[in-house]
N, C-alpha and C positions, 0 to 999 in steps of 0.2 A: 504494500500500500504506500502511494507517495505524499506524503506529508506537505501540505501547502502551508507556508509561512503567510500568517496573519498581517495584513497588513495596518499598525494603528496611525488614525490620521492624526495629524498636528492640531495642537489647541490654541486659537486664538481667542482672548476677550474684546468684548465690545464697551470705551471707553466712555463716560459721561457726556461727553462732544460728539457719541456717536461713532466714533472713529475706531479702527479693525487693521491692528498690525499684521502684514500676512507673512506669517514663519519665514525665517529665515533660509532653508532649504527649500524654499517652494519659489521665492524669489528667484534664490540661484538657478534653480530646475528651469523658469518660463522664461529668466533674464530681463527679470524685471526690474526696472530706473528707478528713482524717482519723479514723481513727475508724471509717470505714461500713464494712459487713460483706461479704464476700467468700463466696458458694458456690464453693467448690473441689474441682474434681473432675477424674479423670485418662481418658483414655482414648486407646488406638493410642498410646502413648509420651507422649501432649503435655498439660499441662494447662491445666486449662480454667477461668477463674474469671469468674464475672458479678456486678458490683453489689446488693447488695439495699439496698432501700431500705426504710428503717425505719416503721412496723410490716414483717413479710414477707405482702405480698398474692399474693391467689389469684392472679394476672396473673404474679407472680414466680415462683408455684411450676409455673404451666401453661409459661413460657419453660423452665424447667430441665429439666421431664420429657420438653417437644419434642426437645429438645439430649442430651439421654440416648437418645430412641427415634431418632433420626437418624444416631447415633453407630454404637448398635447396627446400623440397616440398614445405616449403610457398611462395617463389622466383617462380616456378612452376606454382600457383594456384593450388597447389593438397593437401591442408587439407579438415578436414569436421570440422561441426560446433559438438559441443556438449554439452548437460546438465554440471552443474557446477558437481551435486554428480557425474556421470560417470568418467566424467575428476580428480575428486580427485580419483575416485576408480581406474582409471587404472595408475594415478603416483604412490599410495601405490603398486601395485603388480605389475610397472616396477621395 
C-alpha cells in the first residue's frame, strides 16, 4: 500500500484593517512582489485569489472565468470524478 503524504496548508490570520499576510512559501512558490495585484473572489465559503500580472492579459482573464465556471459546476453537482494521471494530463494541455 503506498502511503500518501498529507499535505497541511499554511495559516494565515486576518488582521483588524482587514489585511491577510500570505505565507511566506507561497509567495516564493507564485513569485509574488509587493505590490502585484490580486483577483479576489469568494465562492462555497472559501476564497479564492490569483496573481495578475501587470498589464491584465487575455490569458488572465480566460484562467478566472474557467475558475468561476468550475466553481459554479461544483455548486451544481455537475463534475465527474477522475484518475489522478488524467486530471494532471488535461491541466498540462489546458
Amino acid at each position: 500500500m503506498v502511503r500518501r503524504k498529507i499535505k497541511i496548508p499554511e495559516i494565515a490570520r486576518l488582521s483588524s484593517k482587514g489585511q491577510v499576510v500570505i505565507p511566506k512559501v507561497i509567495r516564493e512558490t507564485l513569485k509574488l512582489e509587493p505590490g502585484m495585484p490580486l483577483a479576489v473572489d469568494v465562492s462555497r465559503g472559501m476564497i479564492i485569489m490569483k496573481p495578475i500580472r501587470s498589464p491584465i492579459g487575455e490569458e488572465d482573464l480566460r484562467v478566472l472565468e474557467e475558475v468561476s465556471k468550475a466553481w459554479d459546476e461544483i455548486e451544481n453537482g455537475e463534475y465527474r470524478r477522475a484518475k489522478v494521471e488524467n486530471f494532471l494530463r488535461e491541466i498540462q494541455e489546458w
